[in-house]
GUTITOR-999653 format. One record per residue (C-alpha): residue number from 1; residue in three letters; x, y, z. Coordinates in Angstrom, 1 decimal, m for minus. Layout:
<atoms>
+-----+-----+--------+--------+--------+
!   k !   r !      X !      Y !      Z !
+-----+-----+--------+--------+--------+
! NUM ! ALA !      X !      Y !      Z !
...
+-----+-----+--------+--------+--------+
</atoms>
This chain:
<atoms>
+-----+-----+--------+--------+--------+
!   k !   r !      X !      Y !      Z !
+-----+-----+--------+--------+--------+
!   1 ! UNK !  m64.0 !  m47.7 !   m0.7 !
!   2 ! UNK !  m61.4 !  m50.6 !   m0.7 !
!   3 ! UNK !  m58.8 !  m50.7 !    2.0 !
!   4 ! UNK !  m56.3 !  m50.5 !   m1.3 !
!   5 ! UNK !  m57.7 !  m47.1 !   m1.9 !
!   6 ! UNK !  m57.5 !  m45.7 !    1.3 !
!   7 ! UNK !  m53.4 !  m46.8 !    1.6 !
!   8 ! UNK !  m53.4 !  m44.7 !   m1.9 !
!   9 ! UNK !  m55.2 !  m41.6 !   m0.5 !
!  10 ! UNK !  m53.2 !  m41.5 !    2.4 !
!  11 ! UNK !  m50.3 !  m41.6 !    1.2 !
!  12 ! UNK !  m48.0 !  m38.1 !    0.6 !
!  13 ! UNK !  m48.0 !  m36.7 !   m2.5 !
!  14 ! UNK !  m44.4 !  m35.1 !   m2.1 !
!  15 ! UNK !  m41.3 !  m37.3 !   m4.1 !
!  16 ! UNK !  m38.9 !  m38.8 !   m1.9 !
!  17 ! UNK !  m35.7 !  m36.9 !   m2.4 !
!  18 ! UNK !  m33.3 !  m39.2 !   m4.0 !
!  19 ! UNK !  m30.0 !  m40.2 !   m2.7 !
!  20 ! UNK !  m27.8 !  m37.9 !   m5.0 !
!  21 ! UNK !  m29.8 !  m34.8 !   m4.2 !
!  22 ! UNK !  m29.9 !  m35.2 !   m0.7 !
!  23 ! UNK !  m25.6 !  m35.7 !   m0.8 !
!  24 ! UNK !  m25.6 !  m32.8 !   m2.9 !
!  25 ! UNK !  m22.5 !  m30.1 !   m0.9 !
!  26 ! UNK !  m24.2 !  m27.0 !    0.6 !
!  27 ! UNK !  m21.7 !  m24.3 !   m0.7 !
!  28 ! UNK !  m19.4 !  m22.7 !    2.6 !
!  29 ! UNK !  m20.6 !  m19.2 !    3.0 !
!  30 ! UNK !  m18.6 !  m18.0 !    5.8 !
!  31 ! UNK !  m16.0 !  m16.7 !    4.0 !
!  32 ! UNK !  m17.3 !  m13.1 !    3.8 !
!  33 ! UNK !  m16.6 !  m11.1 !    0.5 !
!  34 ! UNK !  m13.3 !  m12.2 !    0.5 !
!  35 ! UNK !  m11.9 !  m11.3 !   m3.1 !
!  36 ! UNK !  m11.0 !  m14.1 !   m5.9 !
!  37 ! UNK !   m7.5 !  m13.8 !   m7.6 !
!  38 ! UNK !   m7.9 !  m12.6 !  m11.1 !
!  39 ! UNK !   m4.5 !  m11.7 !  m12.1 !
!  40 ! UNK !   m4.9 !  m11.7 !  m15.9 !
!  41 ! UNK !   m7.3 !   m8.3 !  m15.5 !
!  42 ! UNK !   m5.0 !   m6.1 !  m14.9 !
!  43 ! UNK !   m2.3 !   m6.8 !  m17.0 !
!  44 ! UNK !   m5.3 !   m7.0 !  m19.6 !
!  45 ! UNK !   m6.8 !   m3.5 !  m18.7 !
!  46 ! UNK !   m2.9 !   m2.0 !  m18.6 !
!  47 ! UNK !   m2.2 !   m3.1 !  m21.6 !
!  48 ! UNK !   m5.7 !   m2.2 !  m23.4 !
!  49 ! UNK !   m4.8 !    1.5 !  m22.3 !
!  50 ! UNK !   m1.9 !    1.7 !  m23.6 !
!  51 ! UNK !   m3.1 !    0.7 !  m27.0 !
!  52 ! UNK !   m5.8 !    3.2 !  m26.7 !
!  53 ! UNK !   m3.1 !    5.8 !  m26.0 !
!  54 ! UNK !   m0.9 !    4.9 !  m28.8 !
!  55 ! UNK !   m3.8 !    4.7 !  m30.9 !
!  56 ! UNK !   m5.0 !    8.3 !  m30.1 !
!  57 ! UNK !   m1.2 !   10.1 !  m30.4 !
!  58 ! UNK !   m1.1 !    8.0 !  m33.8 !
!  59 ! UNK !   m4.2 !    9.2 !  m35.2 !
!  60 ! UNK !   m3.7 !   12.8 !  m33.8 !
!  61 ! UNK !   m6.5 !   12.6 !  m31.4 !
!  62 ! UNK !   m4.0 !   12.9 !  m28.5 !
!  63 ! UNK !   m1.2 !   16.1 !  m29.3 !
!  64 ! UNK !    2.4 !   15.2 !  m28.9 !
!  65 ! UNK !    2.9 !   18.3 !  m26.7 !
!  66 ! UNK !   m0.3 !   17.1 !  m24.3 !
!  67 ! UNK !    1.0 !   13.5 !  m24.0 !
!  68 ! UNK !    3.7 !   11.9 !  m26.2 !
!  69 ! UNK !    3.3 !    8.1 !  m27.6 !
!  70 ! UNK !    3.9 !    5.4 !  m25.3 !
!  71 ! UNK !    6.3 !    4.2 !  m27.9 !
!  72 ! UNK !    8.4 !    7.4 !  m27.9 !
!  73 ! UNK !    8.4 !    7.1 !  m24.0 !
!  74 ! UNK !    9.9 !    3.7 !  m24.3 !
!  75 ! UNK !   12.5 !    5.2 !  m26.8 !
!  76 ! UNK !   13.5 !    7.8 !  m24.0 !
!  77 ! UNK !   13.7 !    4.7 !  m21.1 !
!  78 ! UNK !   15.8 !    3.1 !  m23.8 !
!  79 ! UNK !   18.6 !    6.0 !  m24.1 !
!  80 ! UNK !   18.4 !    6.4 !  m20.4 !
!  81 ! UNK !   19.9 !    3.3 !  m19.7 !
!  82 ! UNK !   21.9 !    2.9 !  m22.8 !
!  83 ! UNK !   23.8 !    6.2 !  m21.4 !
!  84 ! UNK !   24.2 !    4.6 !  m17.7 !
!  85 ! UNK !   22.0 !    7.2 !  m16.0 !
!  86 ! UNK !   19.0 !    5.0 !  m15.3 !
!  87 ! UNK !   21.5 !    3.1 !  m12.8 !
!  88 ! UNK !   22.4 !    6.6 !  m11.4 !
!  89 ! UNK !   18.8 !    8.0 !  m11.0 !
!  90 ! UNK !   17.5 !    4.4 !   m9.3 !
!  91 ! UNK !   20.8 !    4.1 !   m6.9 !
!  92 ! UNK !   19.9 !    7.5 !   m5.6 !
!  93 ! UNK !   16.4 !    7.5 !   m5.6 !
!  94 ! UNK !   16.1 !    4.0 !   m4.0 !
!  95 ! UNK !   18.7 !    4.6 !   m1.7 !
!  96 ! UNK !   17.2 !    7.3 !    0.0 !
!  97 ! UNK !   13.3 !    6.1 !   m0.2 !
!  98 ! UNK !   14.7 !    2.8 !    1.3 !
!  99 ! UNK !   16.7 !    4.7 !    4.9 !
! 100 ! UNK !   14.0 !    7.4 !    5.2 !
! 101 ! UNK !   11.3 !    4.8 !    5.0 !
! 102 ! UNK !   12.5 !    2.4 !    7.0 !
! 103 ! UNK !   13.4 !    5.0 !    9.6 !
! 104 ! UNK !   10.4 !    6.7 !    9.6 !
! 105 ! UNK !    7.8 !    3.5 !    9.8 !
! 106 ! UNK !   10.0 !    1.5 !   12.2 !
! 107 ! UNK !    9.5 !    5.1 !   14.5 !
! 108 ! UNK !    6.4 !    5.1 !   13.8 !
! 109 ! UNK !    5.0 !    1.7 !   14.7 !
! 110 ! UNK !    7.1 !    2.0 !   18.0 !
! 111 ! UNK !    5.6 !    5.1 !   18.9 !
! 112 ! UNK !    2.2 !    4.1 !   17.6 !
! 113 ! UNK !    2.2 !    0.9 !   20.0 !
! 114 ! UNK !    3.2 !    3.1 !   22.5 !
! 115 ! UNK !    0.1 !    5.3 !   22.1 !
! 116 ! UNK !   m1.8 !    2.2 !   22.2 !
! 117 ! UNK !   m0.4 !    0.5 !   25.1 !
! 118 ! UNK !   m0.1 !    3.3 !   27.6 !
! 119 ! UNK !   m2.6 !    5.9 !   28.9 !
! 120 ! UNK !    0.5 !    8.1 !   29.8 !
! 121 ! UNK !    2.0 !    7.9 !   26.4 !
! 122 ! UNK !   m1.8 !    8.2 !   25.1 !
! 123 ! UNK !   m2.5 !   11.6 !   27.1 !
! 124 ! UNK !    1.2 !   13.4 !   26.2 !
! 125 ! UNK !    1.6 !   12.3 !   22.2 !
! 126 ! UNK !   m1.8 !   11.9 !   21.0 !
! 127 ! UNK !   m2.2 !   15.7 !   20.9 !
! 128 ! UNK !    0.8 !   16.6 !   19.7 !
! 129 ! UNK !    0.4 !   14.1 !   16.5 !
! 130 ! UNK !   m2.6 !   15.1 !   15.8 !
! 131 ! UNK !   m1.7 !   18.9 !   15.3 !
! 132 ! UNK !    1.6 !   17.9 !   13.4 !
! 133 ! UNK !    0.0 !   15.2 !   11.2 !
! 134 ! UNK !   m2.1 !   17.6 !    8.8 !
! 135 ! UNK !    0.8 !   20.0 !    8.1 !
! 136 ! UNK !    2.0 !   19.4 !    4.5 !
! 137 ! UNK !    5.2 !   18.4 !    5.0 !
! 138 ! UNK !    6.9 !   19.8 !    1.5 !
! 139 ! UNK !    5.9 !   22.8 !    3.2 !
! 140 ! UNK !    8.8 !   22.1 !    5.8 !
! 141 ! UNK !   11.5 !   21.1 !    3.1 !
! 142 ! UNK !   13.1 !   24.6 !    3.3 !
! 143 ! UNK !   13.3 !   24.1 !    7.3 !
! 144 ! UNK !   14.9 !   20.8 !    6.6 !
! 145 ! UNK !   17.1 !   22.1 !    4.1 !
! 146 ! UNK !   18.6 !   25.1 !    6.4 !
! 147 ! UNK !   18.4 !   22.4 !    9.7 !
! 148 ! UNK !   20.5 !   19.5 !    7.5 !
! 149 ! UNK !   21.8 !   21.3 !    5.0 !
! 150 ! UNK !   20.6 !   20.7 !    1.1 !
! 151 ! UNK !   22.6 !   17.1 !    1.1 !
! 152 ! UNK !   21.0 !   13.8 !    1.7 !
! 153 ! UNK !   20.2 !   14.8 !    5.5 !
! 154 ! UNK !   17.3 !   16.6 !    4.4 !
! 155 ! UNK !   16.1 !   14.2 !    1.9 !
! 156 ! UNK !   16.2 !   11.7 !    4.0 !
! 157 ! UNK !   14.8 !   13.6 !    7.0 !
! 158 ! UNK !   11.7 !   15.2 !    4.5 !
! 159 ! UNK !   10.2 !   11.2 !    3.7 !
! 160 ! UNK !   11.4 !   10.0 !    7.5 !
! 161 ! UNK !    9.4 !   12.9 !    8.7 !
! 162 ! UNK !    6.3 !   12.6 !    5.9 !
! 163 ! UNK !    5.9 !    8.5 !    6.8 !
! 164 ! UNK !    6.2 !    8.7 !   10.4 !
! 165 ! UNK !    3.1 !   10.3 !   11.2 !
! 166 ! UNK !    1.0 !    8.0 !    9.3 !
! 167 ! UNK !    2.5 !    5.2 !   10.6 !
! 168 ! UNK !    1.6 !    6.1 !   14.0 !
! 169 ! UNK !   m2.3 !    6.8 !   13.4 !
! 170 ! UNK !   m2.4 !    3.2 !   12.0 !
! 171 ! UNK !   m0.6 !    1.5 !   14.4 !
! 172 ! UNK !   m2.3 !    3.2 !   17.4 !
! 173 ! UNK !   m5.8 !    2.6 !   15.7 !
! 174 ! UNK !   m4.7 !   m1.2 !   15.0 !
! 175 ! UNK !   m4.1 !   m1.6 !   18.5 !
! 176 ! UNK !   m7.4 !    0.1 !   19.4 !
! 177 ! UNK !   m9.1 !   m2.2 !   17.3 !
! 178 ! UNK !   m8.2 !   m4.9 !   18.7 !
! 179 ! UNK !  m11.3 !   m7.6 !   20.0 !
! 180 ! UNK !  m10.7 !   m7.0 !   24.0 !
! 181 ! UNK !  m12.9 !  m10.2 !   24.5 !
! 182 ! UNK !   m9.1 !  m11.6 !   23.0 !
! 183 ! UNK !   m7.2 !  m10.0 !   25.7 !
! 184 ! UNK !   m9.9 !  m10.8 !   27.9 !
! 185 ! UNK !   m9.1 !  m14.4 !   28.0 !
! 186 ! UNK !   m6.0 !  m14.1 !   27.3 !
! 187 ! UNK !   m5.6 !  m12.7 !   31.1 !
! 188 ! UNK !   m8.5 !  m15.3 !   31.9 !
! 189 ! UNK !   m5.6 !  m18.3 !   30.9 !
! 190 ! UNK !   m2.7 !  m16.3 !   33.6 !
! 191 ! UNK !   m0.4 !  m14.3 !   30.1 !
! 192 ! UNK !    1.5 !  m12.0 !   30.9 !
! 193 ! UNK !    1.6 !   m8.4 !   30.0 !
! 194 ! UNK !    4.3 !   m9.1 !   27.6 !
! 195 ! UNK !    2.8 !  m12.1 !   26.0 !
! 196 ! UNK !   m0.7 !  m10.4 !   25.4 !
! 197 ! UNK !    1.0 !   m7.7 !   23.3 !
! 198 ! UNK !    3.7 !  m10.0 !   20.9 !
! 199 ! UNK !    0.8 !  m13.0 !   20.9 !
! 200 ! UNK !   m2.5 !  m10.8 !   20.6 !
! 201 ! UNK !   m2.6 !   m7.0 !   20.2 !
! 202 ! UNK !    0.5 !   m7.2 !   17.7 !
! 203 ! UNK !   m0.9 !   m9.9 !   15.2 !
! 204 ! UNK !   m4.8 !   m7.9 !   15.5 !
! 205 ! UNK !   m3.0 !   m4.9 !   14.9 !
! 206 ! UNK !   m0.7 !   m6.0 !   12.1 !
! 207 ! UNK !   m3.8 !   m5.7 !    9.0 !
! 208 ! UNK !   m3.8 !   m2.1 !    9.7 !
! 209 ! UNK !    0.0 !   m1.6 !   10.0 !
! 210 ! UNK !    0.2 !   m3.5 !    6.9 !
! 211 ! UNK !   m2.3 !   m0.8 !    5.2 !
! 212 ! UNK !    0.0 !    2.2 !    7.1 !
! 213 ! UNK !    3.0 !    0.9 !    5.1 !
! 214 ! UNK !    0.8 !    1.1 !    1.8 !
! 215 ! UNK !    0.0 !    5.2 !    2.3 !
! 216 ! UNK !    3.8 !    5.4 !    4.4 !
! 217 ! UNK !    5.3 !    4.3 !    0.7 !
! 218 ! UNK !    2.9 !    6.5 !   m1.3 !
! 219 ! UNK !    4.0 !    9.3 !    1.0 !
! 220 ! UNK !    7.5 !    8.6 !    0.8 !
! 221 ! UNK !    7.8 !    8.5 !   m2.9 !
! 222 ! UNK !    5.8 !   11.9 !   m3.2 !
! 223 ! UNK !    8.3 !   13.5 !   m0.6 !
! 224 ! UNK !   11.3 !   11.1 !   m2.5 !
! 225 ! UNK !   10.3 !   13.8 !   m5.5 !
! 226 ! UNK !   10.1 !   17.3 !   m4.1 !
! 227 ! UNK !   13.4 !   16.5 !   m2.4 !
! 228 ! UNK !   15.1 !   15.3 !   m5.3 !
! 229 ! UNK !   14.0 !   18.9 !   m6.9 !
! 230 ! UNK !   15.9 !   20.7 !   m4.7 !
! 231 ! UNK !   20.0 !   20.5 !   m5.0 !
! 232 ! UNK !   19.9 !   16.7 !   m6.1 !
! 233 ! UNK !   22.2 !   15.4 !   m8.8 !
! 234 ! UNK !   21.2 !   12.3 !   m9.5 !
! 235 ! UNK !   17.3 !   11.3 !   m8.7 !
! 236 ! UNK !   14.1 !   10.6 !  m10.4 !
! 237 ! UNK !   13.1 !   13.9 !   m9.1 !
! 238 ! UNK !   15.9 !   15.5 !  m10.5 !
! 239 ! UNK !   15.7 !   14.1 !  m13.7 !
! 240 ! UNK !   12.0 !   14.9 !  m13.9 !
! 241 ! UNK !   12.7 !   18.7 !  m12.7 !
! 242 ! UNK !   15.4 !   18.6 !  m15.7 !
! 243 ! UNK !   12.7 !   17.3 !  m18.6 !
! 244 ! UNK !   10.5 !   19.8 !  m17.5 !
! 245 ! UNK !   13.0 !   22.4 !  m17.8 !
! 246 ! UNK !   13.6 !   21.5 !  m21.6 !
! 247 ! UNK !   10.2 !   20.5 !  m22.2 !
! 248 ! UNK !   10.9 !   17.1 !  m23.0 !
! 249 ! UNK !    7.6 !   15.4 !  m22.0 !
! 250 ! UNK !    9.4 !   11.7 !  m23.5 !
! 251 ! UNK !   11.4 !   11.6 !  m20.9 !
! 252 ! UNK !    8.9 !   13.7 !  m18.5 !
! 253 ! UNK !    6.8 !   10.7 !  m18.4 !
! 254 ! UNK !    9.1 !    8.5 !  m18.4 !
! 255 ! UNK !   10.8 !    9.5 !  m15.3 !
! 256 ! UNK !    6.6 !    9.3 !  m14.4 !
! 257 ! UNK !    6.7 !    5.8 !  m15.4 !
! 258 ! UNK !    9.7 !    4.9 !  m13.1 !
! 259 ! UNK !    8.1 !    6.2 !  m10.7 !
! 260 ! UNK !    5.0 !    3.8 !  m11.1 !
! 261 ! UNK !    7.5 !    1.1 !  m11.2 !
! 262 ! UNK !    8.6 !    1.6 !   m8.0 !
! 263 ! UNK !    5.4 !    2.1 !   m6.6 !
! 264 ! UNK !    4.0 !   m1.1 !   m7.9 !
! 265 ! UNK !    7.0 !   m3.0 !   m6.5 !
! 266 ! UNK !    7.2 !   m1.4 !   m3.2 !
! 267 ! UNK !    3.1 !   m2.6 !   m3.1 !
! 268 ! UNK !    4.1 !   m6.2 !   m4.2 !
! 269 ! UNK !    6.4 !   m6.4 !   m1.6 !
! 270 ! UNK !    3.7 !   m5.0 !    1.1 !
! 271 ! UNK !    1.2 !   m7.8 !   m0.4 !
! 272 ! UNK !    3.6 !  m10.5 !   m0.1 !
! 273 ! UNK !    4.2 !  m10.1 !    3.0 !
! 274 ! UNK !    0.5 !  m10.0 !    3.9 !
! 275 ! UNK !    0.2 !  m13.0 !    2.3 !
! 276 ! UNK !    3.0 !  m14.3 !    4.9 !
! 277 ! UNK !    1.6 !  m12.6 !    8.5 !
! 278 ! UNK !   m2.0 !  m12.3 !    7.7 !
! 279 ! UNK !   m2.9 !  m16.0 !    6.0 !
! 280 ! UNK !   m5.1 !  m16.3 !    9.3 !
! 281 ! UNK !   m7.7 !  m14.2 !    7.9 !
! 282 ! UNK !   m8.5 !  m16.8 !    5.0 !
! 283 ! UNK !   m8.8 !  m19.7 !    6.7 !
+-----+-----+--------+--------+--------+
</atoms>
């Protein structure tokens, strides 16, 4: 066999990658299953239900006295703020949500972070949260109502008293979650007490908060309701107690749909800001 021969059996058999291939980016995977921003879906899938829904009340598939047309709710929504009460309903409504929320979370995270921070605090309120947390807390409106009279005291008082408590279980469990290899080194690089909690346990705590202001709202509007139903003038919950009343399941859902409205904007407002404190978690 020829020395020319040998070179050629010897030689690999595998291609030599060429230079394009071997350049080629290796995809980052670390990012986790963090979500992709689709914002045309839901606007899409919102707006495919409601032609469904007219679609079915149109064709009689859907009963007027089951569920009325979207289009006849957006008649009643129409007359209700041609005649100036939509204005009235919302001042009320929001006014109220806004002061017993506020009051109640801002309570709550400070008690929660007390929980967190102190074994004292841990031993003496834990227990007492616990047991008062489950109790349905329309059930105490009629305490409310004989304690602050059937004003805006115990409106305000019913949703202060129905956010706090979850407010507290998520800062307390924020703060419990926190990575203590974090405040571990923290006290390895001389911080004080005081800078560990505002630099560390406050921003590992905050996604949870953040999600306790999501169910505080969702609470708060619920309780913003039943209140409303009892010796209220103006309010969404008034308005809807009144529609029921006559029967008039237009402006039933309607005051349904304001409801969703406010809903949806109290969440945008929750997401922007997590967009603002929590941009950490994306990079």
């Amino acid at each position: 066999m020829t020395t020319e021969a040998l070179c050629r059996r010897a030689a690999p058999t595998t291609a030599i990658p060429l230079q394009s291939e071997r350049a080629r980016p290796v995809p980052f995977r670390g990012g986790g299953f963090r979500p992709q921003p689709m914002r045309w879906v839901g606007p899409v899938v919102f707006l495919a239900l409601l032609v469904l829904w007219e679609l079915g009340c149109r064709t009689g598939v859907i009963g007027s006295l089951v569920l009325p047309a979207p289009s006849k709710v957006w008649g009643a929504l129409q007359d209700l703020f041609q005649s100036g009460l939509l204005r009235k309903h919302l001042q009320a409504s929001l006014s109220r949500l806004v002061v017993g929320w506020t009051l109640g979370a801002a309570l709550g995270v400070t008690v929660g972070l007390t929980i967190g921070l102190f074994s004292l605090a841990r031993a003496g309120l834990l227990p007492l949260v616990s047991a008062i947390f489950p109790i349905p807390k329309i059930a105490l409106l009629p305490l409310f109502v004989i304690w602050f009279g059937i004003g805006e005291g115990s409106k305000i008082a019913t949703i202060l008293f129905g956010t706090f408590f979850p407010m507290v279980i998520a800062t307390y469990g924020g703060v419990d979650n926190v990575d203590r290899s974090l405040i571990r080194m923290g006290q390895s690089f001389g911080l004080s007490w005081s800078s560990i909690v505002r630099k560390i346990i406050i921003p590992g705590a905050m996604p949870a908060i953040l999600s306790g202001f999501r169910i505080s709202v969702s609470i708060g509007i619920i309780l913003l309701v039943a209140a409303e139903m009892i010796g209220a003038e103006y309010g969404i919950g008034s308005y809807i107690l009144m529609a029921g009343a006559i029967f008039s399941m237009e402006q039933l859902i309607a005051g349904v749909a304001i409801l969703s409205l406010i809903g949806l904007c109290a969440s945008g407002l929750i997401g922007w800001a997590e967009r603002r404190l929590l941009g950490w978690r994306a990079k």
